[in-house]
Steps between C-alpha positions, in 0.01 A plus 500: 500500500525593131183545317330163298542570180157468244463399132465762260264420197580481137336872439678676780831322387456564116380879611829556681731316258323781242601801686827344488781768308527311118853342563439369836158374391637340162853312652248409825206354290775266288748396842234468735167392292615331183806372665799636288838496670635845531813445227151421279323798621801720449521342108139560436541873625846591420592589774771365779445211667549734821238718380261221462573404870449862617166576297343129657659617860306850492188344307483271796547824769222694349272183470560447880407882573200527269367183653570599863777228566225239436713097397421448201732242387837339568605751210429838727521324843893465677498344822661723755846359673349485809205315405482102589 
């Protein structure tokens, strides 16, 4: 039986997103807090809209392991495949 996830609090969460490399942090703070679409993100940053996707995708990984895998949102939680 997988383990029930627990809430995370706003420190803990703002601690982590801190220790978060400066790209990852900045494209992850404007797609997944402020709500930017990633063709937005990628403007703001000049970068590639494929960069923006990657930098929220490992902001997201590293958020998971510094929190120890804790949900913390439909942003950072996927349901597994096998899951009903």
């Amino acid at each position: 039986m997988p383990a029930v996830p627990t809430a995370v609090s706003r420190i803990d969460l703002e601690r982590a997103i801190a220790q978060l490399p400066d790209g990852c942090r900045t494209a992850f703070v404007l797609h997944d807090v402020e709500g930017f679409e990633h063709h937005e993100v990628a403007e703001l940053l000049g970068v590639s809209e494929g960069t923006s996707k990657s930098q929220v995708h490992k902001a997201r990984l590293k958020l998971r392991k510094l929190l120890g895998a804790v949900a913390i949102g439909p942003a950072l939680e996927r349901p597994s495949a096998g899951r009903r």
